[in-house]
N, C-alpha and C positions, 0 to 999 in steps of 0.2 A: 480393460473393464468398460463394458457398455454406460457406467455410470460414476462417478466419483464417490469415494466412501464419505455419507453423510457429516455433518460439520458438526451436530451435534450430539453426534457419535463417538468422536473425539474424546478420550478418555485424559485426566492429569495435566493438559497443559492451558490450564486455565489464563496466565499471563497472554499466551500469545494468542490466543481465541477471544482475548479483551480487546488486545491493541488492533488484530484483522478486523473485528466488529465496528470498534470507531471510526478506522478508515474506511470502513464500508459507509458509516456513517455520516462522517467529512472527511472528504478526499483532501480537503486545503489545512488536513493535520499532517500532511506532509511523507507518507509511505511510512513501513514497519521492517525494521531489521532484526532478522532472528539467529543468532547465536547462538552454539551450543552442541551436542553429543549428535554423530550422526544414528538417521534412525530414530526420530524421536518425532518423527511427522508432521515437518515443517512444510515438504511442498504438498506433503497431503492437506492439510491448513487451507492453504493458501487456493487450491483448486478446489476444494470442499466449499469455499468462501460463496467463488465465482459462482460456482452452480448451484447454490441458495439464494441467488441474487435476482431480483426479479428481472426477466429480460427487457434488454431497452431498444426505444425504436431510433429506426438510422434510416438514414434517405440511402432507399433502392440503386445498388449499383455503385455508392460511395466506396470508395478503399479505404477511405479514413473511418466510415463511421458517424457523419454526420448529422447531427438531434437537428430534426426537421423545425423543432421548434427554436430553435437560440441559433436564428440567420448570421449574427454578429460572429459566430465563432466557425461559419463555415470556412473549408477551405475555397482555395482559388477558380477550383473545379466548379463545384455546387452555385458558388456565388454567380459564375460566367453563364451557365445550363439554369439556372431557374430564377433569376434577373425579374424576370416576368411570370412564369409559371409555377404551379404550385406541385413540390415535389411530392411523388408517391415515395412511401414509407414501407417499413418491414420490422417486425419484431427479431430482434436476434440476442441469442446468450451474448451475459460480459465476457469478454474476450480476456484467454489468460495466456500469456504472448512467453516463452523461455527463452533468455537472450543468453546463448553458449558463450564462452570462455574465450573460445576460436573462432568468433566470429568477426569474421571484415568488418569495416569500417561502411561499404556499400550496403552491405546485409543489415546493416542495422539503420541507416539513417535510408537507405533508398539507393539507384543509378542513375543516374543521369545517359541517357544517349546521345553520346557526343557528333558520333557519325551521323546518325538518325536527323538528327539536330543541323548539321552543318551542310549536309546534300538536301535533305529539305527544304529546309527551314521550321523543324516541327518540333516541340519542347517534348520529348519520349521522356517519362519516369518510371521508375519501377521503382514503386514503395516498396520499403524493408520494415524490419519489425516495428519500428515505431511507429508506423502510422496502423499497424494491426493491433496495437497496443493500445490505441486510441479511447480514452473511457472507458480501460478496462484494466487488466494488471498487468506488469512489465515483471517478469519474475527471475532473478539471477541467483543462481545457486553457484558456492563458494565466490560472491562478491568478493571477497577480500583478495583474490588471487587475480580480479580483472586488470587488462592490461591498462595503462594510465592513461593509453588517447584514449580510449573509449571512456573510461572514468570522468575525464574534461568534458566530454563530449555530454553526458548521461546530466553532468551537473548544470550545465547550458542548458537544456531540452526541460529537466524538470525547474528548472527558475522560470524559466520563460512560456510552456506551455507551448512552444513551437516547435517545429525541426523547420532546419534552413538549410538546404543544399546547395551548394555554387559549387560550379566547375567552369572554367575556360570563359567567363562573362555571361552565363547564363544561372539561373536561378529560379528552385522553387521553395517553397516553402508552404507547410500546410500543421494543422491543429494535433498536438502529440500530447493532451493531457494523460495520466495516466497514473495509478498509485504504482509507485517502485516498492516492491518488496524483495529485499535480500534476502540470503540465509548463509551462512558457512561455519568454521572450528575455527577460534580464536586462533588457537594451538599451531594453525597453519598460515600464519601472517596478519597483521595488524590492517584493517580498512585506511584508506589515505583519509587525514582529516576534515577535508575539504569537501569529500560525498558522505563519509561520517554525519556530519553537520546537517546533511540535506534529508537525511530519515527523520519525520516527528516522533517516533517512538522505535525502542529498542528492547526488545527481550532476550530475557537466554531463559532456554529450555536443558531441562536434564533428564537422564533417562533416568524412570521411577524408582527409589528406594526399597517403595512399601511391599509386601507380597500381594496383597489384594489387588492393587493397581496394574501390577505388572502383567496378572493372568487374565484382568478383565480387557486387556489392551488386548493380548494374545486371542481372547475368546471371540472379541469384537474383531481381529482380522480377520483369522479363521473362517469364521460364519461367513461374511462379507464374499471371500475370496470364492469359497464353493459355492453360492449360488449370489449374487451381485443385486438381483434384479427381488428376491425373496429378503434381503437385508434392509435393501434402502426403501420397499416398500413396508416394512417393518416401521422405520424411522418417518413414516412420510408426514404423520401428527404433528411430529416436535420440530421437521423442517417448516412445515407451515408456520407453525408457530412464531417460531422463530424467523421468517421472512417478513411475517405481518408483523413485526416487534422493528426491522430493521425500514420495513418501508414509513412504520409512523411514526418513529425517530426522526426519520430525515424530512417528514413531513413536520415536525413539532421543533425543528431545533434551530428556525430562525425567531422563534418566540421565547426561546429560553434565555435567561437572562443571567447576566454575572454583577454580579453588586461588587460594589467600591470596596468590603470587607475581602471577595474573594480572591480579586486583584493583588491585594493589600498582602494577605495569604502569599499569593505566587510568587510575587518580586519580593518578600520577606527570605524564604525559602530559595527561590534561586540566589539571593546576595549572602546568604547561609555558606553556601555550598559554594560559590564564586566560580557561577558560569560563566561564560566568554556570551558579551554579546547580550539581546534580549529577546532572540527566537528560541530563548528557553521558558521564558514567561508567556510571550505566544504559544507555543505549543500548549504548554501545559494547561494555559484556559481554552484554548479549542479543544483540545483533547477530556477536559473536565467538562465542557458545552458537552460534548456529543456523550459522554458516558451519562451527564442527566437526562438527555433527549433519549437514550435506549433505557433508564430506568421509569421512563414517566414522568419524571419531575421538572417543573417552571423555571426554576432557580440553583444556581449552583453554588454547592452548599461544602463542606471541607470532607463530608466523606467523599468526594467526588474527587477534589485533589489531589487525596491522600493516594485513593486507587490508582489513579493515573500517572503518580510524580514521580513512581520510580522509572517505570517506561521511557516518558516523556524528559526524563532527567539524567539518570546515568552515565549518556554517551555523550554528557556534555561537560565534564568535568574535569581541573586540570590534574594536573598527577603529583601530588605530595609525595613527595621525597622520607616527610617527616609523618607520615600514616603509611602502613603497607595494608591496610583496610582495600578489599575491592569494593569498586565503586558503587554496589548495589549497596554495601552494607554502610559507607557514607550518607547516601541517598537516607535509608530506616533511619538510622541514628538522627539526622537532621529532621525528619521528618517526627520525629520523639519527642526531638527539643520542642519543636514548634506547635505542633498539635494534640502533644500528649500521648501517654501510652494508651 
């Protein structure tokens, strides 16, 4: 398809079109894991996102990607070449990067040329997905089946914001921020708890019940599929809309503010539910920050919470023995106590 099927076109999966939104909105919520029925248009989501997103500028000729403006986060390259000079720029889509199943260890983090290197004397790298990934989305579909280096490895890269390669005494290292979005079927293996952790929000999606739903889903492909370019020019109103809604969010949301009640909120509720740790109360007020910043609002307030705390809560909870409750339904129930029906 010449175009991605519009974002807000997306029909039913209203959860996971919240959680993509706020990382669209802050990325330092930490990526979005989407579980759930295959066929329910998860990586459509997630490439619908990117290409709503307003293109950002990168210094001309970077493999990373690097914002001409924030010199501090350049890589090793950029900082060495423009020391002195001031870089030419280029507007480019956010970059939506698919990291396979079977993929190397070199493909994803980069090569190193060893020979290159050793008869020279010349540092040869060949950037792998991660640096194409670079302030933009890192997308794995059935995460749960990833092989475990790579998992170690993905969990390094997002805490730290870098990739670092060494081979045989040589090294580079350059800038890999990136939102990780998952997706896979429970059904076919349980995510290791360790990258579990590293997603700020987690949804599961299901394929629709209702009849209306289901044929408007159907109606919206269909059209879509037979003419691409007559669909998404259809939607091009409510993409706008909706782009200008995510760019003054991210413009408005170092001014939104969390009061000592909403806090008070968070860590009531995660000590409710007895998360491990307190990158569950984190989350949940960055992730309550950026859902006031896309409604408009100054201050964040418990309907804001409330929206966010199952996402931002669920995949964090331990496993009662003594409730066979799944954990979303722990999540409401807690969420009942606390804030009312």
């Amino acid at each position: 398809m010449s175009s991605p099927f519009p974002f807000s076109s997306i029909v039913g999966q209203d959860e996971m079109k919240m959680a993509l939104l706020i990382a669209a909105v802050d990325p330092a919520v930490g990526g979005v894991l989407v579980f759930g029925d295959r066929g329910t248009g998860k990586s459509t989501a997630v490439r619908a996102l990117a290409a709503l997103l307003p293109r950002i500028r990168v210094i001309k000729g970077c493999h990373y990607g690097c914002d001409p403006v924030t010199d501090g986060k350049w890589c090793d390259d950029c900082r060495e070449k423009y020391a002195k000079d001031e870089p030419k720029s280029a507007l480019v889509a956010v970059p939506v990067v698919d990291l396979p199943l079977g993929a190397t260890e070199d493909r994803v983090v980069g090569a190193l040329d060893l020979e290159r290197a050793l008869a020279r004397g010349e540092k040869a790298f060949e950037p792998g997905l991660l640096a194409r990934a670079n302030r933009g989305f890192l997308y794995i579909d059935e995460v749960n089946l990833l092989e475990d280096h790579l998992v170690d490895l993905l969990i390094d890269v997002a805490a730290s914001g870098e990739n670092v390669v060494e081979r045989e005494g040589l090294s580079v290292r350059h800038p890999a921020r990136f939102v990780l979005v998952g997706s896979g079927n429970p059904e076919e293996g349980e995510l290791r708890p360790q990258l579990l952790d590293r997603f700020g929000l987690s949804v599961e999606v299901k394929t629709p019940e209702d009849l209306a739903t289901r044929i408007e889903v159907v109606r919206r492909r269909d059209s879509y599929e037979r003419d691409p370019a007559a669909f998404v020019e259809k939607c091009r109103k409510q993409e706008e809309r909706l782009r200008r809604q995510i760019v003054a969010a991210r413009a408005r949301l170092p001014a939104v503010s969390v009061p000592d009640a909403a806090l008070e909120r968070a860590a009531t509720l995660c000590m409710a539910l007895g998360t491990d740790g307190l990158r569950g109360e984190l989350t949940l007020m960055r992730a309550a920050r950026a859902m006031a910043s896309l409604e408009g609002d100054s201050t964040v307030e418990d309907k804001h919470l409330r929206r966010v705390a199952p996402a931002a809560l669920r995949h964090r909870l331990r496993r009662d023995p003594l409730d066979e409750a799944g954990s979303g339904v722990r999540v409401a129930r807690a969420i009942e106590q606390l804030f009312g029906a």
